[in-house]
N, C-alpha and C positions, 0 to 999 in steps of 0.2 A: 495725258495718257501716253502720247508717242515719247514725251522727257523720261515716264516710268521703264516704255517696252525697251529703249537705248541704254537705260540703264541696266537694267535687266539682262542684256544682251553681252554685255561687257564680260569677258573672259573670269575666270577665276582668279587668275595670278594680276588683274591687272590693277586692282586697288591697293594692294602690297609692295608692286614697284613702282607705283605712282608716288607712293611716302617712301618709299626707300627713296627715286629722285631726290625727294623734298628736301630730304636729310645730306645729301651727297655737297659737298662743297664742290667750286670751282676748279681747274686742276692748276690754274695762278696760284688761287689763294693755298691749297692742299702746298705746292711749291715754295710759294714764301712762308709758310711756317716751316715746312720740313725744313730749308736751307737755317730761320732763324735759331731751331733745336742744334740745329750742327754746328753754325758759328759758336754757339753759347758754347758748346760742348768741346769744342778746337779750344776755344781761348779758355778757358778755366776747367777744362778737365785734360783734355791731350797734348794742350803744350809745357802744360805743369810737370807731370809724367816724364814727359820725355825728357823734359831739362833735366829731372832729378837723377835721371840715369846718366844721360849725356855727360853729365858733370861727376857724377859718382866714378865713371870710366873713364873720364878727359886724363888721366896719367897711366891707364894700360891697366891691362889685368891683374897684373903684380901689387902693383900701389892698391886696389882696390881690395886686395884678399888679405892684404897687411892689413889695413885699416878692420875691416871683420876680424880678425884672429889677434889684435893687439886684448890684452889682459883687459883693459875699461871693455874695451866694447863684450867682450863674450863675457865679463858680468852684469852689464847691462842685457844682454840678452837672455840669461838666465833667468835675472831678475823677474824681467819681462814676462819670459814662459811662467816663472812660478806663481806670480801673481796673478794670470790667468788660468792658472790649474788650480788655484785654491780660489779663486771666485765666481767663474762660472760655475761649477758643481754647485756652489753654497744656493748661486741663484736660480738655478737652475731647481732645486729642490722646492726655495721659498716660492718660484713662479709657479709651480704645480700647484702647490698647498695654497697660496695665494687663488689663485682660479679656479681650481676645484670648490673651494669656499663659498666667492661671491656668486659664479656662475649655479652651483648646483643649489646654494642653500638661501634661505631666507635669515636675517638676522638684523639686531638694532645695529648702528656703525656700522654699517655694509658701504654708505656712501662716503663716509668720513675716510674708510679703507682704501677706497679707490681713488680718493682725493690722496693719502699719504704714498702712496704707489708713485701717482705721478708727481712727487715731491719736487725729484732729482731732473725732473725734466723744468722746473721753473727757478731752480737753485742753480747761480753759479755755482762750476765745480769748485773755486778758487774759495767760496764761501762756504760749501762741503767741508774744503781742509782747514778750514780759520775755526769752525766747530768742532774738531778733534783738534785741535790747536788749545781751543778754552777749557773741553774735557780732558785732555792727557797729558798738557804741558807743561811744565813747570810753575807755574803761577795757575795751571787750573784746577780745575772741581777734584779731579781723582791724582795731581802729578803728586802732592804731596808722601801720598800712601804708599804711589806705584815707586819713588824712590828712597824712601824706607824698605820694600822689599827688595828691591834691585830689578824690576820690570821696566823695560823700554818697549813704550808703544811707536813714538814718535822718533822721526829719525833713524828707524830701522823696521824691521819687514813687514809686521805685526802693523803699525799707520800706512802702510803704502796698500797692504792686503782689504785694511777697511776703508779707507776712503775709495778705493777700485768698487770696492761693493757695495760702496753707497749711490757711486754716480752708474753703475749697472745691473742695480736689482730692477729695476722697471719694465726691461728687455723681454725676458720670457713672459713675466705675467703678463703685460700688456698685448702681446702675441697670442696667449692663450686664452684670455678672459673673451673678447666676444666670438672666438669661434668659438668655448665649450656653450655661450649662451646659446649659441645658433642651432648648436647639436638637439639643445634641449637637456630632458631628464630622463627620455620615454624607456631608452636603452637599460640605463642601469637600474633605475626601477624597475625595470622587467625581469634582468639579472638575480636585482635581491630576492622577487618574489621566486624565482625558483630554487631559492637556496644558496643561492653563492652568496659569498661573505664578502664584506668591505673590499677586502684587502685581493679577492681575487677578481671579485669586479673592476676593479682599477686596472690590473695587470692585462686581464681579459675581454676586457670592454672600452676603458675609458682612454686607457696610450694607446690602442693601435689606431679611435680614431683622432687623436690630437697629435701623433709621432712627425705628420709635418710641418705643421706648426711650432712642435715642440724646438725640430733642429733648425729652422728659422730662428725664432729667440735664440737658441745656444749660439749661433754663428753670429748675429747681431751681437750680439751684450760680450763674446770674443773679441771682436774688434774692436770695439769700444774700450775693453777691458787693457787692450793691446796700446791702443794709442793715445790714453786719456796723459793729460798734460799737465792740467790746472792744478786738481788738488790733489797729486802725488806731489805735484813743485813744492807745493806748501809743507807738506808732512813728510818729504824725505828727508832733507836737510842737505841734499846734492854734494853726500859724501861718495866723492868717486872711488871706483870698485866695491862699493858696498848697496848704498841706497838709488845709485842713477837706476832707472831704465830707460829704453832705446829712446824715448821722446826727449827725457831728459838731457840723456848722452849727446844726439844731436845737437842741440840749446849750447851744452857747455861746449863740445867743438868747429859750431859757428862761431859764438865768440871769442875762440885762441884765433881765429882766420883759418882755423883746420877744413876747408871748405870741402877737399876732397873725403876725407875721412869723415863728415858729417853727413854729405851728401849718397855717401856711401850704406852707413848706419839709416839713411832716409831711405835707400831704396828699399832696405829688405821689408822696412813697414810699409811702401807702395806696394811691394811684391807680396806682401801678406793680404795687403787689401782686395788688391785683383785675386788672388783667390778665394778670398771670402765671397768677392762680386759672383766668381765662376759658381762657386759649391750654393749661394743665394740664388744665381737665376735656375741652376739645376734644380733643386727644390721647389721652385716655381712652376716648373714646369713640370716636376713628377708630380704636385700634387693638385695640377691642372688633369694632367692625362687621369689619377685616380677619379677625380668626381664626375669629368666627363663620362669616361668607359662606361663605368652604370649606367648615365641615363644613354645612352647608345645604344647598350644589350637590351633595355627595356623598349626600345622603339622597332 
């Protein structure tokens, strides 16, 4: 009985910080992991970084903005942007329709869909372009036909555009698909019943709440789109001024010893990355403050 009235007796807040305690590690242990997160991140993330830059400027400013503006490289960077302006829109669209599908609908191949999604995530990329290699090439399934008509897929824009958008369709959809699941149906169901139509349900219901999500994938499957290596190397044919992009360009001006002028074409893809990191955590963060604030004003 007196074990009961002690217990009894004990404050409100005091069973919550007693497990809060439970959970709190030592402030050693909290120390040696924070210090291991930092080494890890010194050695293979910020002194990578820095060298590429160090070495991209190690001959002044001049030599560095030559290497940028010589003819290869500013086709290589074209190249670059265009191949990212015709693939993420492409997947960008398929990742909606993709997600909207699985998430809101029922269907036989729902699972099999979800297994072909994440394809490109267990395919080398290098084995991506060895398949458009056996369909477009000269010796494959479709090269015969396509050089009777005079179409070049391989070795020029057209194979660099598809293999981009084989190793980054995954991106949005996989972004979208379990937050629309988590959303539910209740919204747009509610939607149809008072009359709205497909098509303004989506507009009016379903993007504004996946829009953060959405430009997560867009910025993801960018990057990627930006710096993929493998199976552009295979399907461009690393005809300089025409088929390099920046990854490639790099490859070939480390191998002439061009290390400045390599190193140079290498920052701007650092510099691209660290903005994607920047515009990724911003997004992270605006659609943290969105789901909190609700339950904030509710309490």
């Amino acid at each position: 009985m007196t074990a009961s009235a002690s217990t009894l007796s004990l404050p409100p807040r005091a069973e919550p910080e007693r497990a809060l305690a439970a959970t709190v590690e030592p402030l050693w242990v909290r120390a040696l992991l924070l210090g291991v997160a930092l080494a890890f991140l010194t050695l293979f993330l910020f002194v990578p970084l820095i060298a590429v830059f160090a070495e991209a400027f190690r001959k002044g400013w001049q030599a560095y903005v030559e290497a940028i503006v010589e003819p290869d490289a500013l086709s290589a960077i074209r190249l670059t942007l265009l191949t990212a302006l015709i693939a993420v829109p492409l997947n960008l669209v398929f990742g909606v329709a993709a997600a909207w599908t699985i998430a809101k609908f029922e269907f036989r191949g729902k699972y099999l869909l979800l297994t072909l999604i994440d394809l490109p995530f267990s395919v080398s990329p290098v084995i991506s372009g060895l398949i458009y290699v056996l369909l477009f090439g000269a010796q494959g399934w479709f090269g015969p036909w396509l050089q009777e008509h005079d179409i070049r897929i391989l070795f020029a824009v057209p194979g660099i555009v598809l293999a981009t958008i084989f190793v980054t369709f995954p991106f949005v959809a996989r972004e979208l698909i379990p937050l629309m699941q988590s959303q539910g149906r209740d919204e747009e169901e509610a939607a149809l019943v008072l009359g709205a139509s497909g098509w303004k349900t989506f507009w009016r219901v379903t993007l504004p709440n996946i829009k953060w999500g959405l430009l997560y994938g867009v910025i993801l499957c960018n990057a990627r789109a930006m710096g993929e290596f493998g199976a552009v190397s295979v399907v461009s044919g690393h005809i300089r001024g025409q088929t390099n992009t920046m990854p490639l360009q790099v490859e070939i001006l480390y191998n002439e010893y061009n290390f400045a002028a390599a190193f140079a074409i290498a920052s701007l893809l650092a510099l691209l990355a660290l903005v994607t990191l920047a515009v990724k955590s911003f997004i992270e963060w605006r659609a943290s403050r969105v789901q909190v604030l609700p339950a904030f004003q509710e309490h």
